[in-house]
TIDOVO-419634 format. One record per atom (N, C-alpha, C): residue in one letter; x, y, z. Coordinates in pm, whole numbers, plus 32768, in hexadecimal, padded with zeros to 4 digits. Layout:
<atoms>
AXYZ
...
</atoms>
This chain:
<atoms>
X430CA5075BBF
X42D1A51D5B3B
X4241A54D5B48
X41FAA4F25B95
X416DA5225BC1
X414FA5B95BF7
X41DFA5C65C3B
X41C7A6865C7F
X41ECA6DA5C0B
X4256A6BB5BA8
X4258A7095B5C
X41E3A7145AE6
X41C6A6A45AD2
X4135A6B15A72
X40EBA7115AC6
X40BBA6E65B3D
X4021A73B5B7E
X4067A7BF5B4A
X40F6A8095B5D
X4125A89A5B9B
X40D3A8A25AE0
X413BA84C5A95
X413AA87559F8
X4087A8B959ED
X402EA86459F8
X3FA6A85459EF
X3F7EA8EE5A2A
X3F9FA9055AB9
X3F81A9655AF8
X3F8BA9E55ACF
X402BA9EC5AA7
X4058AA735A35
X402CAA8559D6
X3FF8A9F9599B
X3FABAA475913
X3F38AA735908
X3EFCAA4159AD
X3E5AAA78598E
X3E6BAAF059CD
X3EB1AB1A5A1C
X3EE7ABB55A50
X3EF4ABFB59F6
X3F76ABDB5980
X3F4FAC2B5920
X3F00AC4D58CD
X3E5EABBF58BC
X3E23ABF4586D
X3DABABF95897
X3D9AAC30593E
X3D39ACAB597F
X3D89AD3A5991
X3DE5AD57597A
X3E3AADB55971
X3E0BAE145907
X3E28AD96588E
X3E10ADCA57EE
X3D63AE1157CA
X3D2CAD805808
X3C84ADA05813
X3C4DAE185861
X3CBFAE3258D3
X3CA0AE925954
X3C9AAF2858FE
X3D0CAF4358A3
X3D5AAF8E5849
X3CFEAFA257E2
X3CCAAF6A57AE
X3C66AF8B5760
X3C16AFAF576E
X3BC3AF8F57C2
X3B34AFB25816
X3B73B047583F
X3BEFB0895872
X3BEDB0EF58AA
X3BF3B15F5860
X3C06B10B57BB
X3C2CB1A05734
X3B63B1E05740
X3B7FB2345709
X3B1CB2B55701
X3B06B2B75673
X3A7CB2825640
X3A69B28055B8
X3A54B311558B
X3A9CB33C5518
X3A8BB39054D2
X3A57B381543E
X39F5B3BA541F
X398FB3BA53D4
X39BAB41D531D
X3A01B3F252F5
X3A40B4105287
X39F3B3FE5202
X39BFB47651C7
X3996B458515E
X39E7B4B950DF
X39D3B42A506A
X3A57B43B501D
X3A08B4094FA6
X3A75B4164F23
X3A4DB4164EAB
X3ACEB3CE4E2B
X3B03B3794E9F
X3BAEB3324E95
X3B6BB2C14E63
X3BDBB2814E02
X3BBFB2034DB0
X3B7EB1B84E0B
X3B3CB1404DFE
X3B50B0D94E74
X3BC0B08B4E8B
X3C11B0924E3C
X3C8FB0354E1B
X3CF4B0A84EB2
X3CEBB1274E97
X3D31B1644ED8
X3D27B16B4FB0
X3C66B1464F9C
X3C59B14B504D
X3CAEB0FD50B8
X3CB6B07C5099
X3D11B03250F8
X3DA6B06D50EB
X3DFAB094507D
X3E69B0D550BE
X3E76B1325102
X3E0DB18250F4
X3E07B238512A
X3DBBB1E351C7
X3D36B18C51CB
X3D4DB1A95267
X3DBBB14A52B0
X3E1EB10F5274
X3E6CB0AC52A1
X3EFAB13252FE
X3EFFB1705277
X3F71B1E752B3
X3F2AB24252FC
X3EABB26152F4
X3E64B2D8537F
X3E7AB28A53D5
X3E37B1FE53FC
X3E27B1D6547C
X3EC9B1AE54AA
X3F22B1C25450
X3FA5B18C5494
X3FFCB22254C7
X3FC4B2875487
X401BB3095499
X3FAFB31B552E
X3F60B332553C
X3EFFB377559D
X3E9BB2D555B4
X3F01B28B5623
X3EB1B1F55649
X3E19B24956AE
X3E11B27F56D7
X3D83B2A656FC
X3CE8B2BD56B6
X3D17B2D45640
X3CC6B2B255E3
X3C79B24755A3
X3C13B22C5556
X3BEAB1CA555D
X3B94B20054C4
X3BEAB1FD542F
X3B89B25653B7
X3B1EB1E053BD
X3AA7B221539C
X3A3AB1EA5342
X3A00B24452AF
X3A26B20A5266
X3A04B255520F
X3998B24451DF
X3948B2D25164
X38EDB2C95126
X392DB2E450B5
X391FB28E504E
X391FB28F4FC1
X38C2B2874F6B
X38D6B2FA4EFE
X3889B3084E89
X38C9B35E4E0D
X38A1B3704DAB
X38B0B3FF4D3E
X38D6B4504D76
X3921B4DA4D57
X3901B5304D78
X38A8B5804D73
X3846B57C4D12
X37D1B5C14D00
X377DB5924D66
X375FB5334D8D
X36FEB4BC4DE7
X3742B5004E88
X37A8B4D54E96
X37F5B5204F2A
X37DCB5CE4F3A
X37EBB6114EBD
X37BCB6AD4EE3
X3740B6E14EF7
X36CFB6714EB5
X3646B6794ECE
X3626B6564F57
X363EB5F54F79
X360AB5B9500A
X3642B5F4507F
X36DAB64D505E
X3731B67550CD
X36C9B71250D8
X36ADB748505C
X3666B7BF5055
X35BFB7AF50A8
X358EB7395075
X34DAB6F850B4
X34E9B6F75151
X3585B6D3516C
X35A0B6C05211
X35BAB73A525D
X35AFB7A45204
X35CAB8275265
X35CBB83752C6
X353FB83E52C6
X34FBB8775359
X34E9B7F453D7
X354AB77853C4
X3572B7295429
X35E0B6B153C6
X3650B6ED5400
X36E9B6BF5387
X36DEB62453E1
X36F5B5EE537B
X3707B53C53BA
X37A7B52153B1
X37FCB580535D
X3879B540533E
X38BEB5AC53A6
X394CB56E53CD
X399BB5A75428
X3A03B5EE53B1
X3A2EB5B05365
X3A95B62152FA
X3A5CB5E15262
X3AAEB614521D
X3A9CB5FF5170
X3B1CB5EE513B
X3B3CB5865129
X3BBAB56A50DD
X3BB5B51B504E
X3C15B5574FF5
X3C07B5414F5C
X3BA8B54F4F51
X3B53B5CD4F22
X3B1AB62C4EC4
X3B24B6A34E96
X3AF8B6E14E24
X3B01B70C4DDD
X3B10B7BA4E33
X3B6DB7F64E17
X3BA6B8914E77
X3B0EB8AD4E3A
X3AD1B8B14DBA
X3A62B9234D9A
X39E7B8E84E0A
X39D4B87C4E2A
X396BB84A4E66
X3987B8AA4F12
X39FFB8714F34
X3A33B8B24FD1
X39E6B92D4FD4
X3A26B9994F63
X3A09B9F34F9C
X3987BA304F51
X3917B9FA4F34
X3883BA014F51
X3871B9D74FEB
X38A9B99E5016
X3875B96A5076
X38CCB9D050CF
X3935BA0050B2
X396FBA85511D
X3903BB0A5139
X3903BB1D5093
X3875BB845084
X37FFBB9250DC
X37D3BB1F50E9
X3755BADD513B
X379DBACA51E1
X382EBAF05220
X383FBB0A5298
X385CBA6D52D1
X3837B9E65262
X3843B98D5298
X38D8B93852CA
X3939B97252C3
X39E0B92152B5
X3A27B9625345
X3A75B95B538B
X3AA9B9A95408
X3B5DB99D53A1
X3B74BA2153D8
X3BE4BA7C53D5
X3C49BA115430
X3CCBB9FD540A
X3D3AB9D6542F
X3DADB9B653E5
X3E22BA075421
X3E81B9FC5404
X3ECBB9AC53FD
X3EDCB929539E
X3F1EB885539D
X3F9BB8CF53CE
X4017B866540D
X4093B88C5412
X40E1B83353D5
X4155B8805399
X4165B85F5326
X4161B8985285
X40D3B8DF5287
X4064B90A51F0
X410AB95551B5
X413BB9BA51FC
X41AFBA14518C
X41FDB9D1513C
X4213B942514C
X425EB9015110
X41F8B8D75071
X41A4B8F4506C
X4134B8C44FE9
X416BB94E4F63
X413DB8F74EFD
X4123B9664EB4
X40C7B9E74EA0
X4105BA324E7C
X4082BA8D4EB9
X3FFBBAAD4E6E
X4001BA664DFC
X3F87BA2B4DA0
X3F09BA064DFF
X3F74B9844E5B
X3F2CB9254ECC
X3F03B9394F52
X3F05B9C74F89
X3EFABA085000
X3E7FBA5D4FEE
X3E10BA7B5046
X3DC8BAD75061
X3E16BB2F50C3
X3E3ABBCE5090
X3E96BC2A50A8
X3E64BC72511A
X3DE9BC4F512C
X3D93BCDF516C
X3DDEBCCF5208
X3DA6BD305261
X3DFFBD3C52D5
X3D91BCBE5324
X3D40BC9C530E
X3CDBBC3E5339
X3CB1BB9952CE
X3D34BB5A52BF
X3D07BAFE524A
X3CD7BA96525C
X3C57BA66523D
X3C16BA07523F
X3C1BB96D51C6
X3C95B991518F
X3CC7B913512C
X3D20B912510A
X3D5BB89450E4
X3DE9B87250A4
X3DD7B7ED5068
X3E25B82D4FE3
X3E36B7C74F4F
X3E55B7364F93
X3E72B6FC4F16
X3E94B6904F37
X3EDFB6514EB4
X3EA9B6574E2A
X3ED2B6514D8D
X3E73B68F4D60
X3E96B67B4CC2
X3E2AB6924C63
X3E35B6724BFB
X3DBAB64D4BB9
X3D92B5ED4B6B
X3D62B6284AF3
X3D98B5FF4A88
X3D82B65B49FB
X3D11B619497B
X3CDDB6874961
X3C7AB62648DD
X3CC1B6024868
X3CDDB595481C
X3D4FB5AF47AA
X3CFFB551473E
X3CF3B52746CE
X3CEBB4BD467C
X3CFBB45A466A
X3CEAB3D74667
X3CE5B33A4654
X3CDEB34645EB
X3D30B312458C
X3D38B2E54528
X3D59B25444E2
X3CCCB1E944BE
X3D0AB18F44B8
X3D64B19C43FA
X3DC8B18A43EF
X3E18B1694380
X3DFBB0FB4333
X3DDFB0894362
X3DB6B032430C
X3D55B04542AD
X3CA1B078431F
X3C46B07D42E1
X3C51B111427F
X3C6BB1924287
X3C8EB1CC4261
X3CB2B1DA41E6
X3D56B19241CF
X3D9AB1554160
X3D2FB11B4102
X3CFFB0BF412E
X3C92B06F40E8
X3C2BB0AC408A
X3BCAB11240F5
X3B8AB16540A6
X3BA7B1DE407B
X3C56B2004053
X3C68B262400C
X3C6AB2E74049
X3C63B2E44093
X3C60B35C4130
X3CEDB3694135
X3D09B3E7412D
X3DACB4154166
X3D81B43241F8
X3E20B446423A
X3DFBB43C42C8
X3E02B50042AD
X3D85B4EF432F
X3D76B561434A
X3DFFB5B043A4
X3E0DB664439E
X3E63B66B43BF
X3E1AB6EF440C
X3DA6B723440E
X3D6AB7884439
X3CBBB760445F
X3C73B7B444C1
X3C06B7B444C1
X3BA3B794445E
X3BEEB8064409
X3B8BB82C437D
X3B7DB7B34334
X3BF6B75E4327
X3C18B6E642DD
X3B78B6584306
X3B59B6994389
X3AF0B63343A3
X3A77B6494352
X3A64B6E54301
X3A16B6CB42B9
X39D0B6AE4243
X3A46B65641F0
X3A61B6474170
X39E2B5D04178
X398DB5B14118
X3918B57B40FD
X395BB4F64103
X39B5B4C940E5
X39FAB4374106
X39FEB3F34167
X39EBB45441D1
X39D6B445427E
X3959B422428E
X3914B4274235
X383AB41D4260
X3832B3A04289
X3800B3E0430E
X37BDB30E437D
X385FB2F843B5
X38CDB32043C9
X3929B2B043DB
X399DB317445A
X3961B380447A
X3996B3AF44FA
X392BB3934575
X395DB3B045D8
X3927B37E4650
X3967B3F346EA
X3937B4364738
X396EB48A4778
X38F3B44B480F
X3960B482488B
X38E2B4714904
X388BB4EE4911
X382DB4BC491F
X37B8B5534972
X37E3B58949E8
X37E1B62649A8
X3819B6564A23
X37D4B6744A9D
X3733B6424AA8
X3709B6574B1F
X3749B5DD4B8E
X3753B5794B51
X3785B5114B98
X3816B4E94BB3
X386FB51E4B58
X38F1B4FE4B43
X394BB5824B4B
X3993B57A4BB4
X39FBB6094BBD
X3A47B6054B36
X3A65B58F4B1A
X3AB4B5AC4A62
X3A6DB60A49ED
X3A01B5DD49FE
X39A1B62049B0
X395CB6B749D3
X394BB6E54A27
X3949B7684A4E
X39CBB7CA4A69
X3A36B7744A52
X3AB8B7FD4A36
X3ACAB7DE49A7
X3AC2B7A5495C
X3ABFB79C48EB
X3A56B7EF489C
X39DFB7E34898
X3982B8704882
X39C3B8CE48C5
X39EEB8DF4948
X39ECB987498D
X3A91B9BE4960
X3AD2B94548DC
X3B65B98E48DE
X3B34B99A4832
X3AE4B96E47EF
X3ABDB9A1476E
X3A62BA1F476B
X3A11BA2547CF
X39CDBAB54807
X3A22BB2D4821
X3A89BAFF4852
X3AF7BB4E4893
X3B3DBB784825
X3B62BB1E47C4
X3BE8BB374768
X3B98BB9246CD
X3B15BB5F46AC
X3AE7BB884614
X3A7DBBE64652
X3A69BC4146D3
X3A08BC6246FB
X3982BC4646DB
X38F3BC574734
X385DBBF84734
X3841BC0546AB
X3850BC3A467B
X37FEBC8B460B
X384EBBF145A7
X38BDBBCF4593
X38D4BBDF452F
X38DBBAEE456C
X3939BB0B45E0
X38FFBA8D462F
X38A1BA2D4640
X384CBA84463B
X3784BA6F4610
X37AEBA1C459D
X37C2BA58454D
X37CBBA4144C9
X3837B9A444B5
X389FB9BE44C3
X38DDB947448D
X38C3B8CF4504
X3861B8BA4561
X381BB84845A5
X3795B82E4571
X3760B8704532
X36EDB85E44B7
X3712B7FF444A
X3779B84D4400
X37AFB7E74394
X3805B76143BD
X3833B75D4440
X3884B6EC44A0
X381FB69244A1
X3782B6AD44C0
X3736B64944ED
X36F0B6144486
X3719B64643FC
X3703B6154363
X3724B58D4398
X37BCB584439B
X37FAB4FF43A3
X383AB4BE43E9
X379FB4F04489
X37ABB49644E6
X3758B40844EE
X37BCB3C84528
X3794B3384516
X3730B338459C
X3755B3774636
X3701B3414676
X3777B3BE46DC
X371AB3B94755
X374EB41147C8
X379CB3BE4848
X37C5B3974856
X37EBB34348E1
X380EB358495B
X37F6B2D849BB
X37CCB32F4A51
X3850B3094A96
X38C2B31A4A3A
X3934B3104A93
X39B0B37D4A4C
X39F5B37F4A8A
X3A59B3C94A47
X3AF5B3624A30
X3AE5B2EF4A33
X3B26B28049E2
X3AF9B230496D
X3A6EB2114968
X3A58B1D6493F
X3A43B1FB48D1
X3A3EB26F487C
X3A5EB29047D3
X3AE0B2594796
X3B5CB2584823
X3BE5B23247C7
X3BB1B19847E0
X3B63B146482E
X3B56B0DC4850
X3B11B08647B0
X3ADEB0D54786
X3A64B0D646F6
X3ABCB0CF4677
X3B2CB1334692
X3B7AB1524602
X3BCAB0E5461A
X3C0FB0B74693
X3C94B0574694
X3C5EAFEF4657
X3BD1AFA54678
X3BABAF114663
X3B6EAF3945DE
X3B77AFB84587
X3B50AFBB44DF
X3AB4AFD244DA
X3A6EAFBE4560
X39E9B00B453B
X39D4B08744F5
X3A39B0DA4531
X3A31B18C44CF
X3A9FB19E4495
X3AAFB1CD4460
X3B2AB2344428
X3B84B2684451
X3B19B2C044C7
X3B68B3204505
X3B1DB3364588
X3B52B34645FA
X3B02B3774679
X3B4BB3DE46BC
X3B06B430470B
X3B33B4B74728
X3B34B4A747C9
X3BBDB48F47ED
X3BBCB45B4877
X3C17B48948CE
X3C1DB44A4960
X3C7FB451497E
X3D07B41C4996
X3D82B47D49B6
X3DEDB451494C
X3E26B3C84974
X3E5FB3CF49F0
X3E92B3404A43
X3E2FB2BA4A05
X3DDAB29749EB
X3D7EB25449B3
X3DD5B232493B
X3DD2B2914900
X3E11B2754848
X3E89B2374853
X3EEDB26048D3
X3F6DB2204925
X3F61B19D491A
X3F1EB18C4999
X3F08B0F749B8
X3ECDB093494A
X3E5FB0C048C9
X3E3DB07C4876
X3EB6B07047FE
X3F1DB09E47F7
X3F47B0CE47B3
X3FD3B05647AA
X4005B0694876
X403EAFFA487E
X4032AF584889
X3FA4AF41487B
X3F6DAEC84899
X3F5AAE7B47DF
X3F9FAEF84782
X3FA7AEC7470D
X3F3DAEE6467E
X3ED6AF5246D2
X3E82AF74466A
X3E9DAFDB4608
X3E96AFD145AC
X3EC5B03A4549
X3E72B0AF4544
X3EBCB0D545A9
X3E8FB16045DF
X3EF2B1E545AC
X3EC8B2634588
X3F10B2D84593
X3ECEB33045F1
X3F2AB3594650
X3EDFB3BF469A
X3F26B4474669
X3EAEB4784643
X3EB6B50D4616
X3E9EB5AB465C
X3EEEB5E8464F
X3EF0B65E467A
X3EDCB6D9463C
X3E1BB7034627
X3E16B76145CF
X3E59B7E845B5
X3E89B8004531
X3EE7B8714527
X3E9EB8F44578
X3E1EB9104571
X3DD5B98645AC
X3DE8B9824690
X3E28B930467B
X3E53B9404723
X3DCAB8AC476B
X3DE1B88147FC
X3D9EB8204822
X3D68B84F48BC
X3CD2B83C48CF
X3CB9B83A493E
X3CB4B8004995
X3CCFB8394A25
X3D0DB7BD4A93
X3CC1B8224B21
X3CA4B7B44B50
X3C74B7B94BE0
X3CEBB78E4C6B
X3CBFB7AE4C9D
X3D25B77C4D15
X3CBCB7244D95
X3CCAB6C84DE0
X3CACB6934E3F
X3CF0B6C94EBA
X3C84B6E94F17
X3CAEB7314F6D
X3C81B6D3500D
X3CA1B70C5055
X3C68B6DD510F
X3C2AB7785134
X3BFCB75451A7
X3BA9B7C55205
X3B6EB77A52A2
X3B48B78E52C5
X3B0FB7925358
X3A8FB7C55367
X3A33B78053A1
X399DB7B85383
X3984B7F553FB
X3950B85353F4
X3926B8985438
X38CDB86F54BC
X3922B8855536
X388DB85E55A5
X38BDB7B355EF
X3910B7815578
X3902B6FD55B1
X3959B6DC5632
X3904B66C5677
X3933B64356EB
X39E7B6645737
X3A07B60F56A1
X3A7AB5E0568C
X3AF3B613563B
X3AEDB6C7567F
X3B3EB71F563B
X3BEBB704565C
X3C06B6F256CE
X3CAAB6E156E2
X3CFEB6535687
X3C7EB5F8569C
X3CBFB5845644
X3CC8B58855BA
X3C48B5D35597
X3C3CB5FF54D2
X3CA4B66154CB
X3CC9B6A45521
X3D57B6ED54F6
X3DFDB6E95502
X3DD0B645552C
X3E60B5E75552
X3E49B59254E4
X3DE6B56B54A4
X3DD3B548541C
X3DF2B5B45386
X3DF8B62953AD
X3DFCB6AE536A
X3E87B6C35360
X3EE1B6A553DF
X3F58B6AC53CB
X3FC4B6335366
X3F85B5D95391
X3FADB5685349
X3F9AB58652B6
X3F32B5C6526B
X3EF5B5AF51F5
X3F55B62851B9
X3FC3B67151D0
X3FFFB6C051B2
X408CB691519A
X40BEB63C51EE
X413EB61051F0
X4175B5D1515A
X41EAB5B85179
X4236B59450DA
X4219B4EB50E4
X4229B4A6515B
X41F2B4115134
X4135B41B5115
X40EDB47B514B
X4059B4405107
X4097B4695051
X40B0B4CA5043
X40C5B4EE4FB0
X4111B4954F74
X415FB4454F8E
X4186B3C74F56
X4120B3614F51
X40D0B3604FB6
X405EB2F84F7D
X3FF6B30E4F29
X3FE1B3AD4F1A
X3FAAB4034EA5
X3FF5B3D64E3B
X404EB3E24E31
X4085B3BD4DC4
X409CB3384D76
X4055B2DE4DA9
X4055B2574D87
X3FC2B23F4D1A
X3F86B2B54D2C
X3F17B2BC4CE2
X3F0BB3514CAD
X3F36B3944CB2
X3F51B4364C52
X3FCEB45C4C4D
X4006B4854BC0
X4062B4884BBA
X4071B5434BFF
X404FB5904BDE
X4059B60F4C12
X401BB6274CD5
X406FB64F4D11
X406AB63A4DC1
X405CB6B34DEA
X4059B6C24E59
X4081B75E4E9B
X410BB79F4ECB
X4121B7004EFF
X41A2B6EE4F42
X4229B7244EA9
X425DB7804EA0
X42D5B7A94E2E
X432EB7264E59
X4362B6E04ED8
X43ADB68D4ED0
X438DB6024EA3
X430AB5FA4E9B
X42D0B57B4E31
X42CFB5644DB1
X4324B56F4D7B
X42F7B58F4CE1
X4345B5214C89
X4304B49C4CAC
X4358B4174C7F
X42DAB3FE4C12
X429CB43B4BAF
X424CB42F4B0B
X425BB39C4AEB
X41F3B3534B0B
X41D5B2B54AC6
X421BB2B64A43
X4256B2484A20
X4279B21449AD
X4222B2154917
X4244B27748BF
X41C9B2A6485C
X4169B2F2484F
X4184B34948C5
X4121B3C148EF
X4159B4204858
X4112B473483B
X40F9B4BC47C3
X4147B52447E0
X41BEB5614787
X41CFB5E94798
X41A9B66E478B
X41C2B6A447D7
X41A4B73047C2
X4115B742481A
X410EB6F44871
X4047B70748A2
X4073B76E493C
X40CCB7774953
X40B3B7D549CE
X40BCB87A4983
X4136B8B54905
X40DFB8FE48B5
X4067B9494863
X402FB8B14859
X3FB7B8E3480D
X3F4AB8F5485A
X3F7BB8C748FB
X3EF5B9044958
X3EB2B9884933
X3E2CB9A84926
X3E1DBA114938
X3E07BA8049C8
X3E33BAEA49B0
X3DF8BB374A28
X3D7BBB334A6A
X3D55BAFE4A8D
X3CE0BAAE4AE3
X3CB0BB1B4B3C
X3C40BB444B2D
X3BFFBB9C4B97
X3BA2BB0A4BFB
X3BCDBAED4C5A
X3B80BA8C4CB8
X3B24BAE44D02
X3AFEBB544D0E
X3ABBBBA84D54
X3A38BBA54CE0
X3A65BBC84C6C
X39FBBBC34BEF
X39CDBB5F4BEA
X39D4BAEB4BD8
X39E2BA954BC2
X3959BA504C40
X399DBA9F4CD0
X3942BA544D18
X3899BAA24D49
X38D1BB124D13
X3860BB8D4D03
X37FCBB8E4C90
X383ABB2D4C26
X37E6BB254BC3
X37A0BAB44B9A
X37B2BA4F4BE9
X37A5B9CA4BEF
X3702B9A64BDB
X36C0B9C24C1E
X362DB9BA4C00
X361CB9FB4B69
X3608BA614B61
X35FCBA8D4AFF
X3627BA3B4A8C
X369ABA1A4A50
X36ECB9DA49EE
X3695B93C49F4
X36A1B9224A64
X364DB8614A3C
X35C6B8824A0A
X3577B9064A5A
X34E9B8F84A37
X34DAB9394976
X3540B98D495D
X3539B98848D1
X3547B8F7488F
X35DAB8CE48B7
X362DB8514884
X3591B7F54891
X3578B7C648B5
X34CFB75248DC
X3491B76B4876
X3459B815487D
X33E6B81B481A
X340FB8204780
X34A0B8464743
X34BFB7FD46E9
X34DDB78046BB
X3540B71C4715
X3568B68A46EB
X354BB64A471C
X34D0B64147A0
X34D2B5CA47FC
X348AB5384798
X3449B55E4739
X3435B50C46DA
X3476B49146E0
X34ECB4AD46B4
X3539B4554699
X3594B4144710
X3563B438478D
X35A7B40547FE
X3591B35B4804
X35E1B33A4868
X35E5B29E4863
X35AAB28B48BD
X3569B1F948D8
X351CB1DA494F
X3544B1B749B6
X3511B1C94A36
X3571B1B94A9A
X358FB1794ACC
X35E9B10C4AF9
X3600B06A4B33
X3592B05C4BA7
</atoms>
């Protein structure tokens, strides 16, 4: 009994300098991302199990906050790739020479929405995430507010103080949402109906959940968010409508890339391969209902119809070409009313 205890004792500390040995030998990769926090431990649970050499560390923030600092880091990149952010952010940063070219294996199987086509592609989708309406019904009902069924509908004087949208310097929700009303009523006229929008704005916010987060618990009316949000609040029992404006909805996509230069190019592109496959897009899909993967397409329970329709044609090239420009107008009209920052 005594020999088999010592052996028992012996094997387990074997295995757990083995385990310790094993760890110490992964290769941290330096991941900066713009993914829920709720979402990091599954995503590096399945990297480090698809590609055990790895070792993610991530950086989390906004997306606005992650495209600033990834852009300030130019001229000496601290991150090894970029996963979940915004395709318009990537490719500023392609522009600027900063992302390396590679061919995931696998990518033909994506939609081709979700593929950078060029003979040299430096990104691939991942989902995408749509701006749509929160509507709380209760409060609404209450004060005599029909539910809105269009943009325009947000600007009926009944709405004054009681919508709520994120800033789009800080929040990827909030900057495809301006750049798909820019897009759809052209500047001229765009300009215009975010003038009269910020009549009866309640406040700007530095997330792109937290407007449906505002309307579900009856603080607003209405928040202009993103959509999975309105999902999840929706099923947790709040009298929520998530709406899908008749004038079409803007949507961004979250993308990966590979930074340019870094150490740790063969492993970020054994991470690159992974981030293409039909099981990562199932774990995409546990938090966006729209994937890359065409064979993913299992739509949460109460997801809204008709929203992969009313996408609009999305110029992501415009979008990421015009980006300065559009916030530094967007600021010097509404930053007023922005919210303060945690």
């Amino acid at each position: 009994m005594k020999t088999g205890l010592k052996l028992g004792v012996a094997a387990a500390a074997l295995a757990l300098a083995m385990g310790v040995a094993g760890a110490q030998s992964r290769t941290p990769l330096t991941v900066y991302t713009a993914l829920e926090n709720d979402q990091l431990g599954p995503f590096k649970e399945a990297i480090e199990a698809a590609v055990p050499e790895v070792e993610i560390v991530w950086v989390r923030d906004s997306t606005g906050v992650i495209t600033a600092r990834f852009l300030a880091e130019a001229e000496n990149p601290q991150a090894d790739m970029v996963m979940g952010l915004a395709v318009s952010s990537l490719m500023m940063f392609d522009e600027r020479g900063l992302l390396e070219s590679y061919a995931a294996s696998g990518a033909d199987a994506l939609k081709e929405q979700f593929r950078d086509n060029r003979d040299q592609p430096t990104w691939y989708g991942m989902d995408a995430y749509v701006g749509v309406i929160c509507y709380n019904t209760a409060e609404g009902g209450a004060a005599g507010i029909e539910t809105p069924t269009s943009w325009q509908d947000l600007l009926a004087p009944e709405f004054e103080g009681k919508i709520v949208m994120p800033h789009p310097a800080s929040s990827g929700t909030g900057y495809l949402t301006v750049a798909a009303w820019l897009q759809m009523m052209g500047e001229e006229d765009g300009w215009a109906f975010m003038d009269s929008l910020h009549e009866n704005m309640a406040a700007y916010l530095h997330s792109g959940s937290a407007p449906c987060v505002q309307a579900a618990r009856g603080e607003r009316v209405a928040g202009i968010a993103l959509d999975m949000r309105g999902v999840q609040e929706q099923a947790q029992g709040a009298p929520l409508e998530v709406v899908v404006p008749a004038e079409g909805v803007g949507w961004e996509m979250e993308a990966s890339a590979i930074v340019a230069g870094t150490e740790h190019a063969e492993l970020a592109q054994k991470v690159m391969d992974w981030s293409v496959t039909r099981e990562a897009n199932d774990l995409y899909q546990l938090t966006y209902a729209i994937v890359a993967h065409p064979d993913a397409n299992n739509l949460p329970e109460g997801y809204p119809d008709g929203v992969e329709e009313a996408l609009i044609d999305n110029d992501f090239g415009w979008m990421a070409s015009n980006r300065e420009r559009i916030l530094a107008e967007w600021s010097s009209r509404y930053e007023a009313k922005a919210a303060p920052r945690n």
